[in-house]
Structure formats: C-alpha cells, structure tokens
C-alpha positions as CSV (number, residue, x, y, z in Angstrom):
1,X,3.0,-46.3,-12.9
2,X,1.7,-45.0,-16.1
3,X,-1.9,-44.8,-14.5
4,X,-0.7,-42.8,-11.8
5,X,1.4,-40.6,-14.2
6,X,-2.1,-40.1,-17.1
7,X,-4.0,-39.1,-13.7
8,X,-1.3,-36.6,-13.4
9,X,-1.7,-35.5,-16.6
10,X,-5.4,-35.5,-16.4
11,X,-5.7,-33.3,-13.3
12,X,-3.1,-30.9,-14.6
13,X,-5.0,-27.6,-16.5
14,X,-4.0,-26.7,-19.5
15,X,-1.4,-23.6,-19.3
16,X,-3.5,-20.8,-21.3
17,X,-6.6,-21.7,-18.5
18,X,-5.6,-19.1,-15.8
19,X,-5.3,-16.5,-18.8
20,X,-9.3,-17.2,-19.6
21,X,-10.3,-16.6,-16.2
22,X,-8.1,-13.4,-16.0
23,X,-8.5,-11.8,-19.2
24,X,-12.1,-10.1,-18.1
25,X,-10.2,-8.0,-15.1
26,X,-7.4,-7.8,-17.5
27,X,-9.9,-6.4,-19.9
28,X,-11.7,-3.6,-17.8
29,X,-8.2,-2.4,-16.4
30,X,-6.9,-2.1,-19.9
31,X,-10.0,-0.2,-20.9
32,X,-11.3,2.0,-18.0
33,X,-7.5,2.6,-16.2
34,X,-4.4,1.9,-18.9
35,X,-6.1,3.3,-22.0
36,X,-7.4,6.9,-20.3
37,X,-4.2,7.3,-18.7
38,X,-2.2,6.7,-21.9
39,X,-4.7,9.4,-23.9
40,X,-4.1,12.0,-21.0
41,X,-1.0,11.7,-21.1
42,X,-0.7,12.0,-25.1
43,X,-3.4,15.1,-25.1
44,X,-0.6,16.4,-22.9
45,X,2.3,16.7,-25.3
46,X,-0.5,18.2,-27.9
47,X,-2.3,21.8,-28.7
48,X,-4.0,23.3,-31.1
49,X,-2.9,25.8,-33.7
50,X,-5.0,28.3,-35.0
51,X,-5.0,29.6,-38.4
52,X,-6.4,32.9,-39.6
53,X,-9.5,33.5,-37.3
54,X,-9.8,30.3,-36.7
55,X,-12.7,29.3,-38.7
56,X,-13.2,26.7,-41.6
57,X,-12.4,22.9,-41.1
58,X,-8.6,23.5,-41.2
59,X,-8.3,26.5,-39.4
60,X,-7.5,24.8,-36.2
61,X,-5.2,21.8,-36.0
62,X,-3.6,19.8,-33.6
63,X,0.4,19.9,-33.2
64,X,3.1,18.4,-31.3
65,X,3.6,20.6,-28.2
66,X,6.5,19.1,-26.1
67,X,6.9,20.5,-22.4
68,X,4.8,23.4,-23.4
69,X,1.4,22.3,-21.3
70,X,3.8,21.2,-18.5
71,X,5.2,24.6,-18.1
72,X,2.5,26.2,-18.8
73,X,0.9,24.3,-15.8
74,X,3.9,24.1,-13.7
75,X,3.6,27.8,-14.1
76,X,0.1,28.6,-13.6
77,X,-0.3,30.6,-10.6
78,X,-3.8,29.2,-9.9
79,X,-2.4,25.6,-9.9
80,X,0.2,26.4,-7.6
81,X,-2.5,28.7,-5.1
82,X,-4.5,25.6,-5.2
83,X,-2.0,23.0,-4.6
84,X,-0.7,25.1,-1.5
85,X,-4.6,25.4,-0.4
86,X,-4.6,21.5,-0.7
87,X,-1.5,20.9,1.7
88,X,-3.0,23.4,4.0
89,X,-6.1,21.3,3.9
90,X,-4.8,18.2,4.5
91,X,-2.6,19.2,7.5
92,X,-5.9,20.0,9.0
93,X,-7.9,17.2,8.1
94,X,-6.0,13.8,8.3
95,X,-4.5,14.7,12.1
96,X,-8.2,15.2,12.8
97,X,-9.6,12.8,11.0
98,X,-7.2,9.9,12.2
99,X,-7.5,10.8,16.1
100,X,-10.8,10.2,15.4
101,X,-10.9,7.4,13.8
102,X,-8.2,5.7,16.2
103,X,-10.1,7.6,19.2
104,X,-13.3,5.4,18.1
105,X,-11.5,2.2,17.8
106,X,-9.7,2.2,21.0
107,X,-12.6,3.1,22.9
108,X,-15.1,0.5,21.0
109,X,-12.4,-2.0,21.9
110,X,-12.5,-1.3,25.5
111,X,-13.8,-4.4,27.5
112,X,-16.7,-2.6,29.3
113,X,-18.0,-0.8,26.1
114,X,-22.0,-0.1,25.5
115,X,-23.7,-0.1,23.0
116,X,-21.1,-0.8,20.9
117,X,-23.3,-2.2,17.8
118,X,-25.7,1.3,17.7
119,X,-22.1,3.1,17.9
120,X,-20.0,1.2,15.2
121,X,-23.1,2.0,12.9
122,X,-23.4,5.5,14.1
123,X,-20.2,6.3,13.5
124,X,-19.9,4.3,9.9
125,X,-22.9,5.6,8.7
126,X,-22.1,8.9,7.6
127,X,-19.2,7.3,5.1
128,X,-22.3,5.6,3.7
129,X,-23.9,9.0,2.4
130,X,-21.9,9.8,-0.9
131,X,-20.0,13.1,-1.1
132,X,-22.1,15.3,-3.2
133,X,-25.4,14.8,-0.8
134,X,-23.3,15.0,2.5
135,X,-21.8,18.7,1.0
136,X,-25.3,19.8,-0.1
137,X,-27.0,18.5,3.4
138,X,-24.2,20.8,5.7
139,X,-24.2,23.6,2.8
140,X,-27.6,23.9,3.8
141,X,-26.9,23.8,7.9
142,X,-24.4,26.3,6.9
143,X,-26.3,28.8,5.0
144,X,-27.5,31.4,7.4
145,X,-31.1,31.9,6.2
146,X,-32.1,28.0,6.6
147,X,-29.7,27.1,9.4
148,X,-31.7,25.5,12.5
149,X,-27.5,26.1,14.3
150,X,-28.7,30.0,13.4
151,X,-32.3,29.9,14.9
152,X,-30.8,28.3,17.7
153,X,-28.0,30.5,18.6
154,X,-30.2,33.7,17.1
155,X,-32.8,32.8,20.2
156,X,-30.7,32.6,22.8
157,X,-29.2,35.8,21.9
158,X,-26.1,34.9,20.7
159,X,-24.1,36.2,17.2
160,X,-25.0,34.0,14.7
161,X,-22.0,32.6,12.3
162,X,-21.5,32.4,8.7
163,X,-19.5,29.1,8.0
164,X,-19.6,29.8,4.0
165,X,-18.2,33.3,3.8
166,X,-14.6,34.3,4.1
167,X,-12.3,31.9,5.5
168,X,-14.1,30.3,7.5
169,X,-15.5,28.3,4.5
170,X,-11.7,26.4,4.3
171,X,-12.8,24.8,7.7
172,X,-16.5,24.0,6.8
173,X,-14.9,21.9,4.0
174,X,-12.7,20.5,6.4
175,X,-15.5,19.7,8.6
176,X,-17.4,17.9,5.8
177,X,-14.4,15.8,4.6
178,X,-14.1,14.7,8.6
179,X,-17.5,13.7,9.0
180,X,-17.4,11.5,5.8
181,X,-14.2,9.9,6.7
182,X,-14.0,9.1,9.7
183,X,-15.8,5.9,9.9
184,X,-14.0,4.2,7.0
185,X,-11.1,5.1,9.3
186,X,-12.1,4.0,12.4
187,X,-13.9,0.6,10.8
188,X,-10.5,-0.2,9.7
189,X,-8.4,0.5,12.6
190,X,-11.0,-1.0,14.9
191,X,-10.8,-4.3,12.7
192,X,-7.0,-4.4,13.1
193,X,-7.7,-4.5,16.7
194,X,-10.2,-7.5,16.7
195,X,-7.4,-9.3,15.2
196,X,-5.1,-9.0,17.9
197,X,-4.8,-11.9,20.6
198,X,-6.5,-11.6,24.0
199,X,-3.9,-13.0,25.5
200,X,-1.8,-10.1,24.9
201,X,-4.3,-7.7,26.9
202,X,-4.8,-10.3,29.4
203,X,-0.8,-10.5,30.8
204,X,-0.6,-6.7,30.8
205,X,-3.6,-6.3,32.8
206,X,-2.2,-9.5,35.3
207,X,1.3,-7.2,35.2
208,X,-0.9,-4.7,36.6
209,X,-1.2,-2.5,33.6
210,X,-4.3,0.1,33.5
211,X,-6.5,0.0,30.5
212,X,-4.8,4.1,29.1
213,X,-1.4,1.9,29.4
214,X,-2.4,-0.9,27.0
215,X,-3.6,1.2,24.6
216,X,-0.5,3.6,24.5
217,X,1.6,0.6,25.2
218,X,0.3,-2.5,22.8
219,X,-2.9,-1.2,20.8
220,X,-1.3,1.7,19.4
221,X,2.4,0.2,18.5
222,X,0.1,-3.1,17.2
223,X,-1.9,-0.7,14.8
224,X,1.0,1.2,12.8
225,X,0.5,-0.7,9.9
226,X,-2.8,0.0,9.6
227,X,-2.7,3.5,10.8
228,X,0.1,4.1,7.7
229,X,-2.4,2.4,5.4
230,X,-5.0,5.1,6.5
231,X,-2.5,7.8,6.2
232,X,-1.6,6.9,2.7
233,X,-5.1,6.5,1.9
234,X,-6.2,9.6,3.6
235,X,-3.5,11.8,1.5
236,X,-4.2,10.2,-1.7
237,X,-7.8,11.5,-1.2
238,X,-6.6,14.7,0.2
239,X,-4.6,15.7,-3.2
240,X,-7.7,14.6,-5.1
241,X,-10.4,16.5,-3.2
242,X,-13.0,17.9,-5.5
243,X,-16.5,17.3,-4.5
244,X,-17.3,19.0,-1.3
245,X,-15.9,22.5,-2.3
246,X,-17.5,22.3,-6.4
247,X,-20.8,21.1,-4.7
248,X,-20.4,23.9,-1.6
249,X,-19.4,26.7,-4.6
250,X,-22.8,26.8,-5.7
251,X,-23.7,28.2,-2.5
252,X,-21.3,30.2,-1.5
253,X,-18.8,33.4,-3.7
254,X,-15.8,32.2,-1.2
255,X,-14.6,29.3,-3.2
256,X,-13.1,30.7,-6.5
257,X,-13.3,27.9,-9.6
258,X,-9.8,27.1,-9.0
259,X,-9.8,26.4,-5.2
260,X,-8.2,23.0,-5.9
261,X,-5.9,21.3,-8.4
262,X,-8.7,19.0,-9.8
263,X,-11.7,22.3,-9.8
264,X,-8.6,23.5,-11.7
265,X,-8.7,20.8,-14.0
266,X,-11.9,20.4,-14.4
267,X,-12.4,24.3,-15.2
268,X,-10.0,24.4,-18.0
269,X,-11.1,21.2,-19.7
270,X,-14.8,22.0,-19.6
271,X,-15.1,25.6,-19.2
272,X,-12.2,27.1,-21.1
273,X,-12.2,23.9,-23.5
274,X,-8.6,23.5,-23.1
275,X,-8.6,19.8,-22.8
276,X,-4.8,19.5,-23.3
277,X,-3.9,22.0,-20.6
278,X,-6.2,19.8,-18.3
279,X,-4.2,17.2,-19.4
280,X,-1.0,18.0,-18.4
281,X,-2.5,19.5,-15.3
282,X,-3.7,15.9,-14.3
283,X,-0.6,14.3,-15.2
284,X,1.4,16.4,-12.5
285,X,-1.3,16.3,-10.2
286,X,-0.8,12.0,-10.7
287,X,2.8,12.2,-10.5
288,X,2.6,14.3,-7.0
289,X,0.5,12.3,-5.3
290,X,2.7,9.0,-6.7
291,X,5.3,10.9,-5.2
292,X,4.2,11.9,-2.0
293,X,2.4,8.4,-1.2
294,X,5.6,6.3,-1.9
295,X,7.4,9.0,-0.5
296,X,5.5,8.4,2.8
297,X,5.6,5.0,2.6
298,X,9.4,5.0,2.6
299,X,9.8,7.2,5.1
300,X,8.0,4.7,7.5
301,X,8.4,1.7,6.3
302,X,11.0,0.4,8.5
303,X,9.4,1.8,11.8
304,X,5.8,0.2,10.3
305,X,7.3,-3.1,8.8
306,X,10.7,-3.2,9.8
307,X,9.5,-6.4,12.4
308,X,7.9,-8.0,9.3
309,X,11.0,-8.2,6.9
310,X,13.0,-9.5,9.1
C-alpha cells in the first residue's frame, strides 16, 4: 500500500511546474500585448503644456489631461469621415469577399471537381503575398501610364479607366482587400466541410436530393459557425485596414492622409507629433471594434451555437 501510494507521489509534478513551462508565453504577452496597451492607454489621459515659446528643457511638460484627448477625438471631424468611410468599406468588402470564399468551398467540395489541388493553391496563394507588395503590384496595374488593362482596352479602341482617381479609388481598395482575403476565407470554410460526414451527403442524394439542394440544404446550415468566425474576423480586419490605401496614397492624390481611422492615427502620432491624441484615437478605435465583434457575436450566437449549448 505505501509503495503504491510513494509511486503516486513520485509521478505527481510538483505544483509551480506548469507555471515554468507557461511563464515564456506569459512573458511575451505581458511584454508585446499588456504593457503597450496599458502605455496607450496612459499617453491617453496625458498632454503637453507649453510654457513661454516653448523652448528651454522645462518649457514643455507633461500634464494630466482627463477626457480631453477623448473629446477631442470623439470630435474630430476627420476621425468620424474616416470611420464612416470604413463602414462603407466593409459593407462592400466582407459580402464579397465571403461569397467568395464560401462560393470556392462549395464548389471545391463538389464530388466531380478537377483540378482541385492547382485550384486550392490558386486560390490561396494570393493571401500568401503580404499586403504592402499586393497594393504596390495592382497600384501599378492601376496606374494608367504602365497599365497592360490600358494597352489592352486603348487597342481595341475602347476608353481607358482610371481606377486611382476620384472615387473609383474606394473600390480599387476594395478590390485589393478581396483578392488578399479571399483564400484565407475559403481555406477555412472549405476545411469545415472536409470535416463533415459523408454519410450525411450520401442519404440526401439516395432521398433524391440534387447536388444545388445539399448545399443550400446541409453544407451551408453545417458551416455557420465557421462562416460567423470569418465574419468576425473579416470585420476586425475591416476597422483596422491601413496598408493598401497608405501604400496606394503614394500613387495616387485621391486618398487624403486621413482616409482611415488608423492613417488617422498614424498621421497625428508621426506627422503632427501628437502621440497622445493618437493615443486616445487608438483606444476608441479598440473599444469599437471590441464592440462591434462581441456585438456580432451576440447577435448570432444562438442561431450559430444555439445546437451546441444545449
């Protein structure tokens, strides 16, 4: 009995083990998440007062500023133009981008499918490229003077467009953002759909069901969970979209410095030096998109998960 009970003992880790082999995640999010959140979010109850012209060592100080960078953002006319700009944006992109993506999976799940390897990959690849080449390789197709579209259209006689000028640039963007993200999409959605029995698609077709009925009837309904997890995904990106139009503004006088929240952001706290403006800026920008997500998430759960929690 006491041999049995030391093995026990012996096999049993001491309780500060688990700890060790958690404290280097614990670490790096403490260090690279908690800790820059925690400054932002002090720079944003702080400014800086000037005294006199504002030159000498004391001459500017920084002082306890309350809700004054909140609302001055919440206030800011550009911030407001760019968050409406944003919403705009994504109720362009993510119904696009998802009937894609859920287009893609339901046809590379179809039993008859060819070449479904070469398509997968085709499809994927473009989410490989990282955002700041993918803007500068369509700026270029865009760009009149170097477009091959142009040289095309130009010789068979027919008007030539200019994607980057006006407002046609919002959907050049747009088109970018969908090209990039539809294969993450569709990689997940078709994934979901690997995991479903056979034997599910097998008694509807014996009950006589056409392929365009499974997938409205079973494949779709089967895939809500993962279509809300692309959604929220989708969104959060969406509200923090900031490479394609900074990277396409260098080409282009249609995108103002401002044309998002975070170009917003990033203007005042590097152009303008206003760090704790920025600040404040980025703390409602991080509280609208918690919002909105969880918001989303609530909204559906019970027509997503309501079969799960019971």
């Amino acid at each position: 009995m006491s041999t049995t009970a030391s093995k026990g003992r012996k096999g049993t880790a001491p309780r500060g083990v688990p700890y060790l082999f958690l404290a280097p995640a614990i670490i790096l999010f403490t260090l690279f998440l908690l800790l820059p959140i925690g400054y932002a979010i002090y720079l944003s109850f702080r400014q800086v007062k000037v005294s006199g012209l504002g030159l000498g060592k004391k001459s500017r100080t920084e002082i306890w500023a309350g809700l004054d960078n909140y609302a001055t953002a919440l206030g800011d006319p550009d911030l407001l133009g760019s968050a409406v700009r944003v919403l705009l944006y994504g109720l362009v992109l993510i119904p696009i981008m998802l009937g894609l993506a859920l287009l893609f999976a339901l046809l590379l799940d179809a039993p008859r499918v060819r070449f479904g390897r070469f398509a997968k990959l085709a499809i994927f690849l473009p989410y490989a490229v990282p955002g700041v080449i993918a803007s500068m390789l369509w700026g270029f197709l865009y760009l009149p003077a170097v477009s091959p579209f142009n040289d095309i259209l130009g010789g068979l006689g027919l008007p030539e467009p200019d994607p980057l000028n006006g407002g046609s640039v919002f959907f050049a963007i747009v088109n970018i953002a969908v090209w990039g993200g539809v294969g993450f999409n569709m990689i997940v959605l078709f994934t979901s759909l690997r995991a479903v029995p056979g034997e599910i698609y097998e008694s509807a077709s014996i009950d006589g069901a056409s392929d365009l009925q499974i997938a409205l009837r079973i494949k779709i309904p089967l895939l809500m969970p993962s279509l809300i997890m692309t959604t929220v995904f989708s969104l959060i990106a969406t509200l923090q979209v900031f490479t394609e139009p900074l990277t396409i503004r260098s080409l282009t006088n249609s995108i103002s410095s401002s044309w998002t929240p975070l170009m917003k952001v990033y203007r005042d706290a590097f152009s303008q030096n206003d760090i704790y403006s920025a600040a404040a800026s980025s703390v409602v920008i991080a509280l609208v998109t918690l919002l909105l997500s969880f918001g989303f998430l609530r909204l559906v759960s019970r027509q997503a998960f309501g079969g799960e929690n019971r």
